[in-house]
N, C-alpha and C positions, 0 to 999 in steps of 0.2 A: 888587545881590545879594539873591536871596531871606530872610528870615525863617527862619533855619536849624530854627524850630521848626514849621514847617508854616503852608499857610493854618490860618487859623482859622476861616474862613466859609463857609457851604455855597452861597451867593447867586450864584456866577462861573456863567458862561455862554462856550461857545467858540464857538458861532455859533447861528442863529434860529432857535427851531422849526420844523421840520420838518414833514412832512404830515399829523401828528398833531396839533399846536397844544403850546401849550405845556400842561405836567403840569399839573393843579387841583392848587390847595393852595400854590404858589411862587409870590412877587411877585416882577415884574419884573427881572432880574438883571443887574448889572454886569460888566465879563471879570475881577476885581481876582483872586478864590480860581481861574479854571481859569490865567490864567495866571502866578500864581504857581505854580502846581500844574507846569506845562511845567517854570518853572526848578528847582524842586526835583526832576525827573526826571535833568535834564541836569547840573546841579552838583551835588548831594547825594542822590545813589542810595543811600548810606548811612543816610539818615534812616528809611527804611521801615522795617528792621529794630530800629532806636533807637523807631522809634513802637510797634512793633508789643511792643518787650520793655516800653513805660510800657502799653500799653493795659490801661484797665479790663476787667476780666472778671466775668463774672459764673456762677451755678448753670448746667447746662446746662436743669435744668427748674425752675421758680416753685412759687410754692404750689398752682396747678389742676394743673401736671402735662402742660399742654399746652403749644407753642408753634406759634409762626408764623414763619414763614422768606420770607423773598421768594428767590428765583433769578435771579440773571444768568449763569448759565454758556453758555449756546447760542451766541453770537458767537466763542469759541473752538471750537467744529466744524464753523463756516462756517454756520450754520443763522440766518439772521438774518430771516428772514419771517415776521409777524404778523396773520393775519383777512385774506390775502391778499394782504396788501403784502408783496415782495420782500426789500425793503429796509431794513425796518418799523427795527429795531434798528441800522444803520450808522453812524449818529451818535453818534460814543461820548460829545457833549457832552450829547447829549440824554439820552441812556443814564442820566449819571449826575445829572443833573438830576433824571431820574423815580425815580432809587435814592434820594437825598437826600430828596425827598420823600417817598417809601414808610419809608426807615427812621427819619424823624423824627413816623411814626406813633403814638399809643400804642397798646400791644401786640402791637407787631412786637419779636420776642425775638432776629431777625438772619437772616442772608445766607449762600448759599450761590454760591458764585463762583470763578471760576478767578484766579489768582498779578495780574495786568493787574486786574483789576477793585478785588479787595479790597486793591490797595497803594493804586490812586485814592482809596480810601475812606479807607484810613487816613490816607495824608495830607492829607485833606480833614475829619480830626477825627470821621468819622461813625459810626467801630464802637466806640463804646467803653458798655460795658454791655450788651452784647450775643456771643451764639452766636455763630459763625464756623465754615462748614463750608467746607472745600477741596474743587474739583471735579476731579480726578485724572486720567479717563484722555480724552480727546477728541482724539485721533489718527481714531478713526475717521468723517472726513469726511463731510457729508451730498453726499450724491450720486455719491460715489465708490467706485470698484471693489474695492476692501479697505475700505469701511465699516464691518465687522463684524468685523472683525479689529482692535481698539478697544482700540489702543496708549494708555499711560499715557507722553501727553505731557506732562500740567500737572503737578499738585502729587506730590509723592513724602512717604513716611510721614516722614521724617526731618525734612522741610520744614516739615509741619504741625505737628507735635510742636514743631520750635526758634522757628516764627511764632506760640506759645501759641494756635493755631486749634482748634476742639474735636473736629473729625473729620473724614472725608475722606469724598466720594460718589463712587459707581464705578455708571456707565450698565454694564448687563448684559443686551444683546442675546442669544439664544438660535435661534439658526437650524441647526436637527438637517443641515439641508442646505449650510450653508455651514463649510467647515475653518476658518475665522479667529475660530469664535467658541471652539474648543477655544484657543488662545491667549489668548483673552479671559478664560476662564473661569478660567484656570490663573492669571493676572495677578489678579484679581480676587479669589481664594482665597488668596493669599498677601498681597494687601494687607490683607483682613482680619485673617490672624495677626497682620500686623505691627502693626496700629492696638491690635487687642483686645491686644498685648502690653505697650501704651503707656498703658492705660485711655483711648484716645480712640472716638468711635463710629465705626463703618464702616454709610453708609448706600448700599443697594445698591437698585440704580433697575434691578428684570429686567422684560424682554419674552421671551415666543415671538417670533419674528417670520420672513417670509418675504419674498421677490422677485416683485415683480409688474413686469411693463412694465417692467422696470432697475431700478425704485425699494422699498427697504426699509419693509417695511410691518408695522409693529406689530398681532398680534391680539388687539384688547382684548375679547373673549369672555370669559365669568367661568370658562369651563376651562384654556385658555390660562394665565391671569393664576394662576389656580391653582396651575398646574403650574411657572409661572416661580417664583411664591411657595415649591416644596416645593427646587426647585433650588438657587434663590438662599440661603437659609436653611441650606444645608449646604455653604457656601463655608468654610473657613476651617478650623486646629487649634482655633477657639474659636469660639461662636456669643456670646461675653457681652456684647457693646459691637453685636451687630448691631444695624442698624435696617430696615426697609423704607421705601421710597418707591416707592408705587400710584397709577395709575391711577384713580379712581371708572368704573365700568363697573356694567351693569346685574351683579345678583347677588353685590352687595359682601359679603351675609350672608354665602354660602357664599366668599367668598373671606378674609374674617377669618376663617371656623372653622379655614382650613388652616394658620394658625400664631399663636405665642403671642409673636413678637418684636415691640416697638412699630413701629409703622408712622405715617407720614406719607403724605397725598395729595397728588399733584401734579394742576395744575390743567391742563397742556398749552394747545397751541393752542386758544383757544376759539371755537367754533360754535354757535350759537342765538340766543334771549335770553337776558341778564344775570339775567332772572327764577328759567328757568328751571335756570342752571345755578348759583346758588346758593341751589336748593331742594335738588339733587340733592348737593351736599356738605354740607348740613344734615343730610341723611339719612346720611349716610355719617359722617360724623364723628360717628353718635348710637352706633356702633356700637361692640362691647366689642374693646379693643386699638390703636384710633383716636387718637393723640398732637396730630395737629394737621395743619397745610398747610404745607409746601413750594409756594409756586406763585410764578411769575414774569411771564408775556407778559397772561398774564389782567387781569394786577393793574397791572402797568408799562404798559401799550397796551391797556386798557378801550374800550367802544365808544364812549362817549360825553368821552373824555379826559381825565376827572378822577380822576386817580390816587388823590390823598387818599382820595376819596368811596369808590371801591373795596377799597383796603385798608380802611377802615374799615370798612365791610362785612365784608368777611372775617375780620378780629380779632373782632368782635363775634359771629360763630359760632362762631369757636375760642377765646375766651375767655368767653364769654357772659355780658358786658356789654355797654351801648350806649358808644358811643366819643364821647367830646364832641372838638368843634374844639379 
């Protein structure tokens, strides 16, 4: 019989690194926390929510005003490809291998994740002192014919609210030519009432976007991002708990002029050097209305695999200090 109080240890391993290598920053790991972690799924489904009413909580912002978020939500929209690989994210041991390591960072202030993820964590002892955003609507499947039609499969406002989580994130696709995203739009506007009625935050992730070749293609153009920005920001009977989550895209100036709700950058699929693409969110997060990062694959699946090394990085621009081991 499991430890009805949960693993205690973040070291479990449910099978071998992957094609990744194992995450920098983790020694060697035993199975003892993932499988205890199985039994606690199977005999004590009850414990999540016992962990989740003890978890520490903390401010949602510090004293800089900033924070950092890592993201695991993409493996509930079927989206599991990283720098090319397919498959990149399928491993949910690895998964959470490289999340333990990211959130035992300092200056990771917490995780944004769907209902499957953040119970892993909790009962694996790892959220506590930390943010917690619910990832809401991922119905709309990547590569699928109703994609955009971005049903609210995961967390519901009621859920995030009784799981003491601090707010809910709703992807806000915008495709003038496809009917599903007026459904989306309408879902989306109504979960913000319902968050901002709760004082929880409602962080809203809009695209333009269009259909190339069958496939759902984001316009990150700074008119586009724009115009997503003036839409998104007039979801809801209240805009007070709004937040944004953008893009970095050339012409981030004019795209913070277009509104005054705190925003977060997400990092996306990353392409280039590591160089260069955290010159380009140094620059952007210099910018007035800039809260911090949201990013997840950048940071969990770095080119060179050492997860620690990368978040650390990334904290040290959005908090701007140097990050010791």
């Amino acid at each position: 019989m499991p430890d009805p109080r949960g693993p205690r240890g973040h070291g479990g391993a449910g099978s071998p690194p992957g094609k990744w290598g194992a995450p920098g920053g983790l020694a060697p790991p035993g199975n003892t926390a993932f499988t205890e972690l199985r039994e606690l799924r199977a005999r004590c489904p009850e414990l999540i929510a016992a962990r989740a009413a003890e978890r520490k909580r903390r401010p949602l912002l510090g004293a800089d005003g900033r924070l950092m978020i890592v993201a695991a939500d993409h493996p509930a929209r079927g989206s599991l490809g990283v720098r090319g690989v397919a498959d990149a994210m399928a491993d949910r041991y690895d998964l959470l291998r490289r999340l333990l390591v990211a959130l035992s960072r300092p200056g990771v202030d917490g995780l944004l994740a769907t209902a499957d993820i953040i119970e892993d964590l909790l009962l694996l002892g790892a959220l506590e002192d930390k943010v917690v955003f619910g990832s809401m609507n991922r119905g709309g499947l990547q590569g699928a014919s109703f994609e955009l039609d971005d049903r609210f499969t995961a967390y519901d406002v009621a859920t995030i609210a009784g799981m003491g989580l601090d707010g809910g994130k709703m992807l806000t696709r915008i495709d003038p030519g496809d009917p599903g995203t007026a459904a989306t739009l309408e879902a989306a506007g109504r979960a913000v009432t319902q968050l901002g009625s709760r004082g929880l935050v409602a962080m809203l992730e809009p695209f333009m976007c269009h259909r190339a070749d069958g496939r759902v293609v984001n316009d990150l153009s700074a008119p586009a991002v724009i115009r997503s920005v003036a839409i998104a920001s007039g979801l809801g009977a209240t805009s007070g708990y709004s937040w944004l989550k953008l893009p970095v895209t050339d012409g981030m100036a004019e795209v913070m002029a277009a509104t005054t709700l705190p925003t977060l950058l997400l990092g996306g699929d990353p392409v280039g050097p590591p160089e260069e693409t955290y010159a380009r969110w140094a620059a952007a997060l210099a910018l007035p209305g800039v809260r911090g990062f949201v990013i997840g694959r950048a940071l969990l699946y770095p080119h060179d695999g050492d997860v620690a090394a990368a978040v650390d990085a990334a904290c040290a621009l959005v908090h701007e200090v140097a990050v010791r081991p």
